[in-house]
C-alpha positions as CSV (number, residue, x, y, z in Angstrom):
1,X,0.0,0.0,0.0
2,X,3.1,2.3,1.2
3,X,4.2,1.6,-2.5
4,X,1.4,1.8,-4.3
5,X,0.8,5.7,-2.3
6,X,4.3,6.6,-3.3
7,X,4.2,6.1,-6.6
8,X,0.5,7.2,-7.3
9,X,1.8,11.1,-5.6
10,X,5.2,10.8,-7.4
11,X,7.0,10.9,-4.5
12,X,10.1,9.0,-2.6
13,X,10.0,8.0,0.8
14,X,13.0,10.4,0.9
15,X,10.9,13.0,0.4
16,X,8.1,12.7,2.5
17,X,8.5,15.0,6.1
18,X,6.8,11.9,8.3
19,X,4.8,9.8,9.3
20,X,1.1,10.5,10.6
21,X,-0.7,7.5,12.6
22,X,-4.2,8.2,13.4
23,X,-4.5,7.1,17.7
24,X,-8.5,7.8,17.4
25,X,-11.6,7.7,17.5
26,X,-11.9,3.9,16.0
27,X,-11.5,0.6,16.2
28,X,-9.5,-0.4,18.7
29,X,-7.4,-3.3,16.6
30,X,-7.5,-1.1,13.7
31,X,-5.6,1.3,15.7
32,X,-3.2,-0.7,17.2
33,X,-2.4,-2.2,13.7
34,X,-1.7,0.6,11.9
35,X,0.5,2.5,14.7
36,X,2.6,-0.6,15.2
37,X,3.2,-0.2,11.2
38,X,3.8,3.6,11.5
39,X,6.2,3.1,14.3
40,X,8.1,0.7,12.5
41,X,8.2,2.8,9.2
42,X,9.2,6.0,10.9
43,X,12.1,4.1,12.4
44,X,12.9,2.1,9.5
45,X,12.9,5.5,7.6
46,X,14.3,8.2,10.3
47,X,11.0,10.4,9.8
48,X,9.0,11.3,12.9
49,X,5.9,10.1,13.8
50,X,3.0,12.3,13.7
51,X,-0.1,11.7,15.6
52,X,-3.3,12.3,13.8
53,X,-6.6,12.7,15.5
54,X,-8.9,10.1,13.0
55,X,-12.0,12.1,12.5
56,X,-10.3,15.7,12.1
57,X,-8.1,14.0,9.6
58,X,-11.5,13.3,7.5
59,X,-12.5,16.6,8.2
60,X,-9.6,18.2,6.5
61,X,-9.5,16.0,3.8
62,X,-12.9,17.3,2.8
63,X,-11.3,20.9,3.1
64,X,-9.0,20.4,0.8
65,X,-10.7,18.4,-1.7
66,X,-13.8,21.0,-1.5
67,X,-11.7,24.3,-0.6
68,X,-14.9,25.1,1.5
69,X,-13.8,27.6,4.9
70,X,-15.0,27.4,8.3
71,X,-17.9,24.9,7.7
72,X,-20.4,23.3,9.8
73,X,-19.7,19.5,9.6
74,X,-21.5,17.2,9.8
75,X,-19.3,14.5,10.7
76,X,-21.1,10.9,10.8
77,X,-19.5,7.3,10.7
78,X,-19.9,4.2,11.7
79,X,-18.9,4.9,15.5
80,X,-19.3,8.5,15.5
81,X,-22.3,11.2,15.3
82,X,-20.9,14.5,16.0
83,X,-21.4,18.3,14.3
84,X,-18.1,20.4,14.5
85,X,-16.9,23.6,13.4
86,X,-13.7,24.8,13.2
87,X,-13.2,28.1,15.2
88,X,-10.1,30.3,16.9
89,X,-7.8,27.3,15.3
90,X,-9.0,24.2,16.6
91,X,-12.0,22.1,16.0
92,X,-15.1,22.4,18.4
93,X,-18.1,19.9,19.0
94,X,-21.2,21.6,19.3
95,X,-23.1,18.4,19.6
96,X,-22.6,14.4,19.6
97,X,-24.4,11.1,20.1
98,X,-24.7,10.4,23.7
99,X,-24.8,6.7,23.2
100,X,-24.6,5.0,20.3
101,X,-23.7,6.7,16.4
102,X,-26.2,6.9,13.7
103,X,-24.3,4.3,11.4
104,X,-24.6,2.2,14.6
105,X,-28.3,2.7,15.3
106,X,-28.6,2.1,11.1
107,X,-26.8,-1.0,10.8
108,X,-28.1,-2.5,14.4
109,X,-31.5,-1.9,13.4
110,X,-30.8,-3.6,9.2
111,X,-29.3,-6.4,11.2
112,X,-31.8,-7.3,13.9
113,X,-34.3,-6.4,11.2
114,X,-32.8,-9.1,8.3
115,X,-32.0,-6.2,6.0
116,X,-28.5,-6.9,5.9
117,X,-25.5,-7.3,5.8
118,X,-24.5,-5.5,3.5
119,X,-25.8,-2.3,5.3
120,X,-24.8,-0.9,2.1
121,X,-25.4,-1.4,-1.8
122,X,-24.7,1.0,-4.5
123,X,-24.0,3.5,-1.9
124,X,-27.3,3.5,-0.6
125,X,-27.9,2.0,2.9
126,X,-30.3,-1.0,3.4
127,X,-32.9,1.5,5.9
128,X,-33.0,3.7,3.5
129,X,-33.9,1.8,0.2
130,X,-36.7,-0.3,2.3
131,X,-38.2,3.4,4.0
132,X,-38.5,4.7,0.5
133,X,-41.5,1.7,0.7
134,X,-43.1,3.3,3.4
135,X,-45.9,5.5,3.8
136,X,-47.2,5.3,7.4
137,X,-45.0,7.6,10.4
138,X,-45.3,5.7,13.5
139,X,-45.7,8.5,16.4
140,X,-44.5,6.2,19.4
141,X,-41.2,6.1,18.3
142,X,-38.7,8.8,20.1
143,X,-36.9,11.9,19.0
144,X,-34.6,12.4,21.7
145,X,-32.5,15.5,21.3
146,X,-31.2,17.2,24.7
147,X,-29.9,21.0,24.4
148,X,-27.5,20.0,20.9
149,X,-26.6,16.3,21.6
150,X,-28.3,13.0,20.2
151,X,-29.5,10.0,21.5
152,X,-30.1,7.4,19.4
153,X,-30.2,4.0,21.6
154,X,-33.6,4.8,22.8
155,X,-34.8,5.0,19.2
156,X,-33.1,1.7,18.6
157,X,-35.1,-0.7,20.8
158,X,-38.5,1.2,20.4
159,X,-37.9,0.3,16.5
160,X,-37.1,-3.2,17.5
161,X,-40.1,-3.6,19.8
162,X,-42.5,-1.8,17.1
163,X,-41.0,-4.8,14.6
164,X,-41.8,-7.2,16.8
165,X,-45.6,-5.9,18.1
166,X,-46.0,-6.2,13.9
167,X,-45.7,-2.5,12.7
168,X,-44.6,-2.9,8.8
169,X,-40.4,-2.9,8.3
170,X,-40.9,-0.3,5.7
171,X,-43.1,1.9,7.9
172,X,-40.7,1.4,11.0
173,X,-37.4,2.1,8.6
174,X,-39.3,5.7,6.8
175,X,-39.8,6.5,10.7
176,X,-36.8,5.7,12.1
177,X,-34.9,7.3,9.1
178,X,-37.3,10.6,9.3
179,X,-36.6,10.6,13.2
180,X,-33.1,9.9,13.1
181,X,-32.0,12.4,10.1
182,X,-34.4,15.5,11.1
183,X,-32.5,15.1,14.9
184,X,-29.3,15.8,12.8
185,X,-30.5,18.2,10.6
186,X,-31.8,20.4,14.0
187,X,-28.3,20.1,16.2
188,X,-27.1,21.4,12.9
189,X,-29.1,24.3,12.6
């Protein structure tokens, strides 16, 4: 992969200032793996290790591949739900998930539900394609946003249970998704 990177930027390993190792958020063996193999490259290579926080490092990529200044993100991954800004030269959370992350509560539910896996197909997740079937909003499910901070677990097992008292998948994934994306789309605002 080192090699493949190298030769795709046109650069030497001569030429490059370091090495970065993202030490989180993640997976915990993920993390492990790749800073034992940065460690051993920046030694092997005399270039100092550089410690990367994971999620800022997609941040920026999307700053540099969009040039956009002093956005709003919305930053959402598998393990993470958080909306960030970047302000006085450093990155500030306005709001997070207080449990669990919305790709969590997404792939949790498509898996209990026998949606998946995959969670996702032509870049489209499996809630998401079976919702556009739905029609019916079911009203006992929670929206659970305190001050700008998410909670998502909650909405989680009152989907489950509303699967199993019989409520239609696609009616439970349209309210789930509805629920789950308008309580993003408000910390946002």
């Amino acid at each position: 992969m080192l090699k493949r990177a190298l030769e795709v930027s046109g650069l030497s390993v001569e030429e490059v200032d370091g090495i970065a190792v993202a030490l989180g958020p993640g997976l915990g063996p993920s993390l492990r793996v790749g800073a034992a193999v940065a460690r051993a490259l920046a030694i092997y290579h005399g270039k100092p290790l550089i410690p990367v926080n994971h999620a800022v490092a997609h941040i920026e990529i999307g700053l540099i591949t969009t040039g956009a200044r002093d956005p709003v993100v919305v930053y959402l991954s598998g393990g993470n739900t958080a909306v960030i800004a970047h302000h006085s030269r450093r990155y500030r959370i306005f709001g997070e998930t207080l449990d669990i992350a919305l790709g969590n509560l997404l792939d949790t539910f498509a898996r209990e539900a026998g949606l998946g896996p995959p969670y996702v197909v032509n870049g489209v997740h499996v809630v998401d394609r079976c919702a556009e079937r739905g029609s019916r909003f079911i009203l006992r499910l929670p929206y659970i946003v305190k001050g700008q901070d998410l909670s998502f677990a909650g909405l989680l097992t009152a989907s489950l249970r509303a699967l199993e008292k019989g409520d239609s998948l696609e009616d439970i994934c349209y309210t789930l998704r509805e629920i789950a994306y308008s309580m993003v789309i408000e910390v946002t605002e």
